[in-house]
C-alpha positions in Angstrom: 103.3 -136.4 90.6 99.9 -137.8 89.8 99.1 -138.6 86.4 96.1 -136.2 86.4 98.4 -133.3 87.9 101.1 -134.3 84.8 98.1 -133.9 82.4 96.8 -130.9 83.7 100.2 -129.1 83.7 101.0 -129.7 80.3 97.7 -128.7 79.2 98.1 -125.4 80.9 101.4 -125.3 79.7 100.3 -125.6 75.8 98.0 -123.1 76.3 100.3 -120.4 78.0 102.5 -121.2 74.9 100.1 -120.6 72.4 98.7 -117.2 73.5 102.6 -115.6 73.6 102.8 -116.7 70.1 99.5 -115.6 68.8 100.2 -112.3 70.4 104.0 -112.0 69.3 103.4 -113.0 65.7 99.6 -111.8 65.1 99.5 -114.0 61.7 96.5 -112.6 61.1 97.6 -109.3 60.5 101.0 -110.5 58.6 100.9 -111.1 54.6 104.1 -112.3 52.5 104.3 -110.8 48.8 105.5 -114.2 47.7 102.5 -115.7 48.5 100.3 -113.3 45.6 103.1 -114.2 43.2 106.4 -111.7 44.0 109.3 -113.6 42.4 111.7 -111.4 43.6 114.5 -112.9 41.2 115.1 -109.2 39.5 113.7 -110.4 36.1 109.6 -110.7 36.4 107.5 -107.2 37.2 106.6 -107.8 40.5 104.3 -104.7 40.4 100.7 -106.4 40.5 101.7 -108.9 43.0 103.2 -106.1 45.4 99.7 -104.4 44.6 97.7 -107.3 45.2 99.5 -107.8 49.0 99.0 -104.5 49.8 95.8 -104.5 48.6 94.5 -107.7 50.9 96.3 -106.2 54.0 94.5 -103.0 53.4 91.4 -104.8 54.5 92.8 -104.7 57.8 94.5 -101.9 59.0 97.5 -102.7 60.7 98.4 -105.1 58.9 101.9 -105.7 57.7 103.4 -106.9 54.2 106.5 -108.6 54.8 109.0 -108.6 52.2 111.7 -111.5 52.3 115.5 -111.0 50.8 115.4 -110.5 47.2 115.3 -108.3 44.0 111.9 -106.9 43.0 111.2 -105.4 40.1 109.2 -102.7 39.2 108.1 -101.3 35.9 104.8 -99.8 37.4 103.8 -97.9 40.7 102.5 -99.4 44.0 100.3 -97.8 46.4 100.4 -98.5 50.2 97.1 -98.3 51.9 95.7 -96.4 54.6 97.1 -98.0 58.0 99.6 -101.0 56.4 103.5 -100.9 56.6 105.5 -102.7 53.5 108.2 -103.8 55.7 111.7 -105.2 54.1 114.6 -107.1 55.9 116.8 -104.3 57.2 116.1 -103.6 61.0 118.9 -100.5 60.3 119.5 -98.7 57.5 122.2 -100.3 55.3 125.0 -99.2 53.4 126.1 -99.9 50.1 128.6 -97.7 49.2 130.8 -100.4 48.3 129.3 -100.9 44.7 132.2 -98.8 43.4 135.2 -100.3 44.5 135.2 -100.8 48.3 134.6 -104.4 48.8 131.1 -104.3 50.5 127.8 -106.0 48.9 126.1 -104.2 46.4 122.2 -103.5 47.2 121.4 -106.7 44.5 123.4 -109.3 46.7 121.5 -108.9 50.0 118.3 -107.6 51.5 115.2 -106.7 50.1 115.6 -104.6 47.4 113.3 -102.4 45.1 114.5 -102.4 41.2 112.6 -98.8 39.8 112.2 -98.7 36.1 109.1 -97.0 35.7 109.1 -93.2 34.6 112.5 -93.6 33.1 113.0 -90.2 31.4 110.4 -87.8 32.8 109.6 -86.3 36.4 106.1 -85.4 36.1 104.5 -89.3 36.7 103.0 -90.8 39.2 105.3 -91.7 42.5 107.0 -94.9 42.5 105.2 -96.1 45.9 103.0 -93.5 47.5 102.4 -93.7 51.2 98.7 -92.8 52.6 97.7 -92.5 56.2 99.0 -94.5 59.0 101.1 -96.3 56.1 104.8 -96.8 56.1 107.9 -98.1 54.5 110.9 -99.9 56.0 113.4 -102.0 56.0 114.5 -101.9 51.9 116.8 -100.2 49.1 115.3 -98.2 46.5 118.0 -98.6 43.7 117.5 -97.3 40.3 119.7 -100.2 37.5 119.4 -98.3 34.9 121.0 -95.0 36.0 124.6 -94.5 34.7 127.4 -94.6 37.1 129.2 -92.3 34.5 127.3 -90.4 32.8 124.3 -87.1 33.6 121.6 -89.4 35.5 118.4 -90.2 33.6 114.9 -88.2 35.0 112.3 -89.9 37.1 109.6 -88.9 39.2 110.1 -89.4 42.7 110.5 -92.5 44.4 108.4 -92.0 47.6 105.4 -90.0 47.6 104.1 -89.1 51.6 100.5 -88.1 51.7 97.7 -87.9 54.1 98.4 -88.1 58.0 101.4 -89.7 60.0 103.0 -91.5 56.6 106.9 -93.1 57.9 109.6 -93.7 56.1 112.2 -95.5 58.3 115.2 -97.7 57.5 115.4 -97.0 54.0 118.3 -96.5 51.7 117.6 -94.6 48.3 120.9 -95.7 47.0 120.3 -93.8 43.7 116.7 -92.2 43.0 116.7 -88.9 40.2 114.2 -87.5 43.3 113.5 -89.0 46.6 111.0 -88.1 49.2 107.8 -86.2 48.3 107.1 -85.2 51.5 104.4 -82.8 50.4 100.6 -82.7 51.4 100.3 -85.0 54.6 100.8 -83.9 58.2 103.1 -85.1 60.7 105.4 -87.2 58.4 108.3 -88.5 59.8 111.2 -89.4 58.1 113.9 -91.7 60.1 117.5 -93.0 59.2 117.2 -92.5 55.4 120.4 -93.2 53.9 121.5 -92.6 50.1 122.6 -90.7 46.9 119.5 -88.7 45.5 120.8 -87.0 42.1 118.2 -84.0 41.4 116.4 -83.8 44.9 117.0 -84.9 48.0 113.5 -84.3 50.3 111.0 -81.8 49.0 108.7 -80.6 51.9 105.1 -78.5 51.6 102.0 -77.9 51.9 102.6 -79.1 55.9 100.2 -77.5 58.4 101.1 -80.0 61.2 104.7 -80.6 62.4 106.9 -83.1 59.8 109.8 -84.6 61.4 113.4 -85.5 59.4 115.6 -87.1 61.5 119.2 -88.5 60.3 118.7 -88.4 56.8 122.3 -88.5 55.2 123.1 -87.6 51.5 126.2 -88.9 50.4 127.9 -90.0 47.0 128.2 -93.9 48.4 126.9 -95.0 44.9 129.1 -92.6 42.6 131.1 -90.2 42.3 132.7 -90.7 38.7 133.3 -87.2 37.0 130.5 -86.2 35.1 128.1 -87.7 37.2 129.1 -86.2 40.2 129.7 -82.7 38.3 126.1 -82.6 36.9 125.0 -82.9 40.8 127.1 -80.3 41.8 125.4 -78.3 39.1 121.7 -79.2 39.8 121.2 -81.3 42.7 119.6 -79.9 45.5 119.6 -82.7 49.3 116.6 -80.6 51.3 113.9 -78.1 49.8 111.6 -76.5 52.3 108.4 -75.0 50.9 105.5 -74.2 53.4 106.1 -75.8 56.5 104.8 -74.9 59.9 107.1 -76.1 62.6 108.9 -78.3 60.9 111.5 -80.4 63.1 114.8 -81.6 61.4 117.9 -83.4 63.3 120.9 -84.6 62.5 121.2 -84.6 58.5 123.9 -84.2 56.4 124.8 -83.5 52.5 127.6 -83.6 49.8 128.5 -82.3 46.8 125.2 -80.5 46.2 124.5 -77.3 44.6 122.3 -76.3 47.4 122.2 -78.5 50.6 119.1 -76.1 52.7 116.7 -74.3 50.2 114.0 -72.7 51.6 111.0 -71.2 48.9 107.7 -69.5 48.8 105.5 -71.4 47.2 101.3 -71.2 46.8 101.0 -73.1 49.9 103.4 -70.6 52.1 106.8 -70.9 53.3 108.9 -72.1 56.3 109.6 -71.6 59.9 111.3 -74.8 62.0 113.9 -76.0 64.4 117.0 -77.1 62.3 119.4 -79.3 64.9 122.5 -80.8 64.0 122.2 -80.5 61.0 125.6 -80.7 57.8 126.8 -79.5 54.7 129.9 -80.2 52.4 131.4 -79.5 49.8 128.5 -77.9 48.2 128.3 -74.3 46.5 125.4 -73.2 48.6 125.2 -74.9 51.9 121.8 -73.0 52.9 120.0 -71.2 50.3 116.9 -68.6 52.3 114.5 -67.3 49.3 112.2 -67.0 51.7 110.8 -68.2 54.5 107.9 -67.2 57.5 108.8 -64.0 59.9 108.1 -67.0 62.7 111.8 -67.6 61.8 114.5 -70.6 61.0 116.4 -71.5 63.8 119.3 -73.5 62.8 121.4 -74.8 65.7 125.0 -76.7 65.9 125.1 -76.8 61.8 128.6 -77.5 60.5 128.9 -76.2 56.7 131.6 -76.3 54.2 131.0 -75.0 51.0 134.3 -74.9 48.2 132.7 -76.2 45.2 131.0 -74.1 42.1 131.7 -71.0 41.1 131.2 -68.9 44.2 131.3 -70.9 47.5 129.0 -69.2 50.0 128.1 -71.0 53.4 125.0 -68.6 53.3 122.8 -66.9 51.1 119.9 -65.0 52.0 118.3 -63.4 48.9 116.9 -60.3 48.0 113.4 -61.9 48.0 113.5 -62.9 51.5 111.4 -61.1 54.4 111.4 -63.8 56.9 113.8 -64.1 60.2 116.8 -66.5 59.9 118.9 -68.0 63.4 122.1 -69.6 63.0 123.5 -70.3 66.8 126.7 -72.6 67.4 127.3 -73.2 64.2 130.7 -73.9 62.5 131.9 -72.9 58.8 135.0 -74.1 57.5 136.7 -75.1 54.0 137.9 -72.8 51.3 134.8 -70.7 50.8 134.9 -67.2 49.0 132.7 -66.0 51.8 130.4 -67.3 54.8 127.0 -64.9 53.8 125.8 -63.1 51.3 122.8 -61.4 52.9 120.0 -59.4 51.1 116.4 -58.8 51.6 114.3 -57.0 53.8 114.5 -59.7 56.7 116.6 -60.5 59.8 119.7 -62.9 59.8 121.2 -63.5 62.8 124.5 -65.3 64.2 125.0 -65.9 67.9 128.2 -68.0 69.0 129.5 -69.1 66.2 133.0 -70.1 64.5 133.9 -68.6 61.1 137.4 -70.7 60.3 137.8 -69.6 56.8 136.8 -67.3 54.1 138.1 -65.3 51.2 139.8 -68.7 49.4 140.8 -66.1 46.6 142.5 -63.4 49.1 140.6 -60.8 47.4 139.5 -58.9 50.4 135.9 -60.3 50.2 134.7 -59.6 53.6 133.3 -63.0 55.7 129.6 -61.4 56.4 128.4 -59.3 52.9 125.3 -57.9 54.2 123.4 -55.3 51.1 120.2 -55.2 52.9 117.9 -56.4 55.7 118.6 -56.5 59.7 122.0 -58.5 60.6 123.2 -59.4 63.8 126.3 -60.8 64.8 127.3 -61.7 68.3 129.5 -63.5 70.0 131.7 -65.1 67.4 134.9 -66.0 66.0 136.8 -65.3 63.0 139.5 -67.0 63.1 141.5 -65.6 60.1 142.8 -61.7 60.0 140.8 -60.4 57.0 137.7 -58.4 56.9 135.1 -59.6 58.8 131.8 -58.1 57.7 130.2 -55.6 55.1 127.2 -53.7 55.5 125.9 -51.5 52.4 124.0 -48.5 52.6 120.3 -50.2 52.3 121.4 -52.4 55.9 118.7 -50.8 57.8 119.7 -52.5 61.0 122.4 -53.8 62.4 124.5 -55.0 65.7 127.4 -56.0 65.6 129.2 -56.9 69.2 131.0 -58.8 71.7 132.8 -60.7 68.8 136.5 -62.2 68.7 138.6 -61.3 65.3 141.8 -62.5 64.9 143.7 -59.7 64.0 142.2 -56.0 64.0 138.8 -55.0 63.8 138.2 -54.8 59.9 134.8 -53.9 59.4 133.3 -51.9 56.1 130.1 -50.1 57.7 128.3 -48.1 54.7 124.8 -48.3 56.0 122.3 -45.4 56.2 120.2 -46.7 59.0 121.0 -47.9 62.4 124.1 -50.0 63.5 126.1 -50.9 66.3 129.3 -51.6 66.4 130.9 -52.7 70.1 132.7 -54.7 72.6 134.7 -56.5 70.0 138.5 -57.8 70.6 141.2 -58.3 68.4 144.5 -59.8 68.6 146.9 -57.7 71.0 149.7 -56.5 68.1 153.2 -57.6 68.5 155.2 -55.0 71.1 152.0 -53.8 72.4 151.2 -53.6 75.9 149.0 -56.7 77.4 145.6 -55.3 78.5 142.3 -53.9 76.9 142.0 -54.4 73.2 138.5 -54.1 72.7 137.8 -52.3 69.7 
């Protein structure tokens, strides 16, 4: 090769090189919190130096704060800016639910983590970190060092406040937060792989007049579950509250050991209608709590609940305040629960295709389905235990009640003054009968 030829190849090749790394690593757009003073070492407030990265990157929407491995602490609130992501080390959510006794790393002794002290004893401050448009947080822990493994937790307001339009909250672990997600206010929020033990509150959404997303959101007691800890959530805490909402989208989450894992309110703003997929309850008292919600309707779809803790286990309760339209379809209910609704109201609650495995813990003769008011359907399911299946009380106004399997005979207590039907439902041949029809 010519010497001019070698020149001119390396030349080109330089070039080539430095374009895919200027348009793979954008340093423009890229600040590190260490360089405006973050010490990270889980001693010095590393609130104004957060602030002051944010704050720079802000200039440029887009931008992204990078956060390297350490502890930061915080004894004052940050604020992300329109368009910037605070981005930690964690590509996945992580799990730290050995800082009891099971051997793994506890969220000080890898990753970027987030030490909250601020607001210690109230809940009516500012947000720890507040999200704004186009902003969003990944990639850290949100741990709380001065809550009690072993004792009632300690108020604060809530760690992550989501406002505006299209705030994210990805990859995060709120290890141990009094109350979690604001997700209140903003439009199209979406909340992915959000890992954690939220004592009071899990995810509060309202005020939502453009679809919010919630998408594998787990709740469970990886950070404690020492007695009186763990008993005080099962008295209070409450994983997801649903306020107005309008369609709201929420797959594949999961709760334990609440008081209530599903509430849905009225509030100022409205209430709720959505698509509910996948979602879990257990071991709660209430796994899905309707006060209310929009006559647009809940559809909740392959839900597996277990409720056996407090002093009435009920998979469902639908209230007396409730005129809205609740779906349940293909869901499961299991554990020792004293019964799988309790339905009042003047609205609709419906369950197509679903599996009732136990109910009546007590053997008291509590029927499954304890409906004293509203419009109740109930089609094509299975109760799998021979005791009373359902109840409907004289203000029922409608109800349908067919093409159902029971286990043993039909046993159903129909009181209502208004307009049921009861058909096409088959029980368990009796021993020495004849093989055949046994629809009841």
């Amino acid at each position: 090769m010519k010497p001019q030829a070698f020149l001119v190849l390396i030349l080109v090749s330089s070039l080539c090189s430095t374009v895919v790394v200027t348009a793979a690593e954008d340093p423009g757009r890229r600040f590190d919190v260490r360089q405006f003073g973050a010490k990270g070492d889980g001693k010095n407030d590393d609130t104004a130096a957060f602030q002051r990265a944010l704050d720079a990157a802000g200039k440029a929407p887009g931008s992204i704060v990078d956060v390297p491995r350490g502890n930061y602490l915080f004894a004052g609130h940050i604020n992300v800016p329109v368009g910037v992501t605070l981005s930690g080390v964690w590509q996945s959510v992580p799990a730290h639910n050995g800082i009891r006794d099971r051997g793994l790393p506890k969220p000080t002794d890898d990753g970027t983590t987030f030490l909250v002290t601020e607001g210690e004893g109230k809940e009516d401050g500012p947000a720890f970190l507040t999200l704004n448009t186009n902003s969003t947080l990944r990639g850290v822990v949100i741990y709380y060092p001065r809550q009690k493994v072993d004792d009632a937790p300690k108020p604060y307001p809530w760690a992550i406040a989501m406002r505006g339009k299209n705030p994210a909250v990805l990859d995060v672990e709120l290890l141990n937060p009094f109350n979690g997600i604001d997700a209140s206010q903003n439009e199209r929020h979406l909340i992915r792989n959000v890992h954690g033990q939220p004592l009071r509150r899990g995810i509060w959404v309202d005020f939502i007049y453009d679809i919010g997303r919630i998408e594998n959101v787990h709740f469970n007691p990886w950070w404690s579950m020492k007695p009186k800890l763990f008993q005080w959530q099962l008295e209070h805490g409450e994983a997801f509250i649903f306020g107005k909402s309008d369609w709201q989208y929420v797959l594949n989450t999961f709760c334990f050991g609440y008081k209530v894992g599903y509430k849905f309110v009225q509030t100022k703003s409205g209430m709720c209608n959505g698509n509910f997929l996948g979602i879990g309850a257990d071991a709660c008292a209430t796994c899905v709590l309707v006060e209310q919600c929009s006559h647009l309707g809940l559809l909740i779809s392959n839900g597996e609940f277990v409720a056996f803790k407090g002093e009435d286990p009920t998979m469902v309760e639908v209230t007396d305040t409730n005129r809205g339209s609740v779906r349940f379809v293909n869901c499961a209910y299991w554990g020792p629960c004293h019964q799988i609704a309790k339905i009042a109201g003047r609205g609709t609650v419906g369950f197509g295709d679903c599996t009732f495995s136990f109910w009546d813990a007590k053997r008291e003769g509590r029927h499954a389905i304890q409906a004293t008011g509203g419009s109740v359907l109930v089609r094509g399911c299975e109760f799998q235990l021979d005791r009373a299946q359902v109840s409907l009380d004289k203000d029922v106004a409608r109800a349908i009640i067919t093409d159902n399997l029971f286990k043993g005979s039909q046993m159903i207590d129909n009181r209502s003054e208004g307009v049921v039907r009861i058909a096409n439902n088959a029980g368990m041949p009796k021993k020495g009968s004849a093989k055949g029809d046994t629809t009841e």
